[in-house]
N, C-alpha and C positions, 0 to 999 in steps of 0.2 A: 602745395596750397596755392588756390588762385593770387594772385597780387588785387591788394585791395584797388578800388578803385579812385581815379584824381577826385579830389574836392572841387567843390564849385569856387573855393577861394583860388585852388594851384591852376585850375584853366584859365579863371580867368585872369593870375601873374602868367599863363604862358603866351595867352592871345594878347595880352599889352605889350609884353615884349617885342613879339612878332609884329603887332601893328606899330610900333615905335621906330624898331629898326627899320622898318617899310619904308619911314615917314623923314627919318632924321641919319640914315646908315650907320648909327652907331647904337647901343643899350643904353637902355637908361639907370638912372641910381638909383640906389636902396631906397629915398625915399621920395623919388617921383612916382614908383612903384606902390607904397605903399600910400600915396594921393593918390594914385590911380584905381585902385582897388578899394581903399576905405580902410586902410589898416593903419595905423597911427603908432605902433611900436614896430620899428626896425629888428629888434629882436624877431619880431613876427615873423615880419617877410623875408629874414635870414634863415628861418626854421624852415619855411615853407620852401623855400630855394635849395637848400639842402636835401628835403627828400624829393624837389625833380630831379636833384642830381642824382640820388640815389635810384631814381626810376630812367636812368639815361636819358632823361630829357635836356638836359641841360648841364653844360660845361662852365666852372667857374674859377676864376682866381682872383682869390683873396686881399691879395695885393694889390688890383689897383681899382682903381672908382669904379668903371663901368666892365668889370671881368667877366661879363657875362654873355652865352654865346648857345643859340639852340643848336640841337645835335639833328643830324641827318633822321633821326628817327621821329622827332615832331614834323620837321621839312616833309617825310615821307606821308606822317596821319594828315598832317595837314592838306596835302594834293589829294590825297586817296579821297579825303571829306569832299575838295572842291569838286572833282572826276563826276564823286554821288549827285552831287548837289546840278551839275550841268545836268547828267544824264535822266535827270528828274524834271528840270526844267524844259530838257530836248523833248521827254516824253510828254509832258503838258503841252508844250506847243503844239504838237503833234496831236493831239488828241485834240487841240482849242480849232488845228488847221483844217481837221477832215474833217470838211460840217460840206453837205450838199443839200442841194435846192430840190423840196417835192411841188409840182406845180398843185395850186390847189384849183381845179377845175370845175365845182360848183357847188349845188347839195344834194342829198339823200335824202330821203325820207325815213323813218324809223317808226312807223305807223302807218297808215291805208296806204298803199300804192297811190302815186298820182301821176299825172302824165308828164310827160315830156318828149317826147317827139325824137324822129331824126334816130330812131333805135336806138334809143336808149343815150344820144348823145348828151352828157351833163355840161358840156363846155359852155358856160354863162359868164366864166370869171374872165377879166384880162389875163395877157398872158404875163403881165409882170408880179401877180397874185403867184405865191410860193410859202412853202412851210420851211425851214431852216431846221433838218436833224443832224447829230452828230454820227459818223460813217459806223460807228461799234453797235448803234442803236438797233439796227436793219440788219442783219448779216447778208450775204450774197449779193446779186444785184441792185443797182439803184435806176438804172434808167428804164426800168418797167413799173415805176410808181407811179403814184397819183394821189393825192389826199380828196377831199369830200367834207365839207361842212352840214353836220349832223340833224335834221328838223326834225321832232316831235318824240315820243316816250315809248317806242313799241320796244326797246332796249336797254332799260334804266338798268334790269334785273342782272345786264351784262354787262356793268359800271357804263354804260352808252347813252348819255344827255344831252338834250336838245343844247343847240350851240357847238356839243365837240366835233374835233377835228377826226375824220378816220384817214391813218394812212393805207392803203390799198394798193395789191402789187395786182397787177394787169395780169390774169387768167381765167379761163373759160372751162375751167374743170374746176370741179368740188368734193371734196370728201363728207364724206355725214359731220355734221359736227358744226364744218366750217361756219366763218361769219362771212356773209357773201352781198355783193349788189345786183342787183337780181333784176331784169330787167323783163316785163313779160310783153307777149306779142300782141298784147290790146291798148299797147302804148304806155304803159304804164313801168313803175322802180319802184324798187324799197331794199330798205336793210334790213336782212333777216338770218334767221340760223338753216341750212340749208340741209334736208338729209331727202335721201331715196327712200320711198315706202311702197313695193310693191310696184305697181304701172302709174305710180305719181310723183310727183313732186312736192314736199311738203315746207312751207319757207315759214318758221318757225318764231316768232316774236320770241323777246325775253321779258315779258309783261301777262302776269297772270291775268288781268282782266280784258286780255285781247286775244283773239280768235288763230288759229293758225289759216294759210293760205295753201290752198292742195291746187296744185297746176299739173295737163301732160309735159310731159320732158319735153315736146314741142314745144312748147307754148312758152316757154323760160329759157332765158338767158343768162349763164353767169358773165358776170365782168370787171369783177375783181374781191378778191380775199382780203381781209381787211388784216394787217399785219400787228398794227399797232392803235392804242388808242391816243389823242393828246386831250385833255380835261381842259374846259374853259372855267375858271376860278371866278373869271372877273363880271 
């Protein structure tokens, strides 16, 4: 049969002790212990002391004031707890440390194409404008990104709101399906769902009451896959 498990009274006479002896090298008496705890009969914390001993927690003799002495086997839970307790906080660090910088480089449109010049160059922002992700967020690489601040509703349908952030990883190919930035050869961008139909192009809103965009594959540029979305709340 399992052994029951410690009370929240016997943990916490075994964490006084431990923090006691930490504090003063020696244990303390019956009934600083039981001021420590809240326990107000000594019979109590006599009982209680008894079945740590009986759980080899604890070593005690009777005969003198402070007989009291934890066993290598608390020493032991107790390290193993702290070991957890770094390696947890190693991992949180670790997790708080990988954050890297996406430059955010201008806007989109997510609605009519509009121009922009320079083929398709969006760079409008400073170059100290950045998005801050955490490294788990993105898998694979990070220095072929780009984020994009989001204009207008041809995207709602694809949780994609005027205002949000798109992150976008730098590519010139597209599968049917993709979310793409799509840049075409009469000067114009948008964000759209991109799929092949035939000898066209078709760059697909997520907005029932807006039209799809059919271009030749000449005439379109992809320039980047939108990987992630960030929602503007505020």
């Amino acid at each position: 049969m399992a052994k029951k498990s410690l009370s929240e009274r016997q943990k916490n006479i075994l964490a006084y002790i431990e923090e006691y002896v930490a504090e003063f090298g020696r244990p303390p008496t019956i009934r600083e212990i039981g001021g420590a705890v809240n326990i107000s009969s000594t019979s109590v914390v006599n009982y209680n002391l008894t079945k740590l001993k009986e759980r080899g927690l604890l070593e005690r003799d009777a005969e003198v004031s402070r007989g009291l002495r934890l066993t290598e086997k608390v020493t032991a839970a107790t390290e193993q707890m702290k070991q957890s307790v770094g390696k947890a906080m190693e991992k949180a660090s670790t997790a708080v440390g990988s954050v890297f910088r996406v430059p955010l480089i201008g806007n989109i449109v997510a609605g009519s194409p509009i121009e922009v010049g320079n083929d398709g160059d969006f760079s409008v922002y400073d170059d100290e404008d950045a998005v801050e992700l955490g490294s788990s967020m993105i898998p694979g690489r990070h220095d072929n990104l780009y984020a994009l601040r989001v204009s207008g509703d041809s995207m709602i349908d694809a949780m994609v709101n005027d205002g949000d952030i798109v992150i976008m990883r730098n590519e010139n190919e597209a599968r049917n399906g993709d979310m793409v930035a799509a840049w075409l050869s009469d000067g114009t961008t948008t964000l759209k769902y991109f799929y092949r139909e035939n000898d066209k192009i078709r760059l697909q809103p997520a907005n029932p009451t807006m039209e799809p965009i059919y271009v030749d594959p000449e005439d379109v540029q992809v320039q980047g896959k939108v990987m992630m979305v960030l929602r503007q709340t505020a």
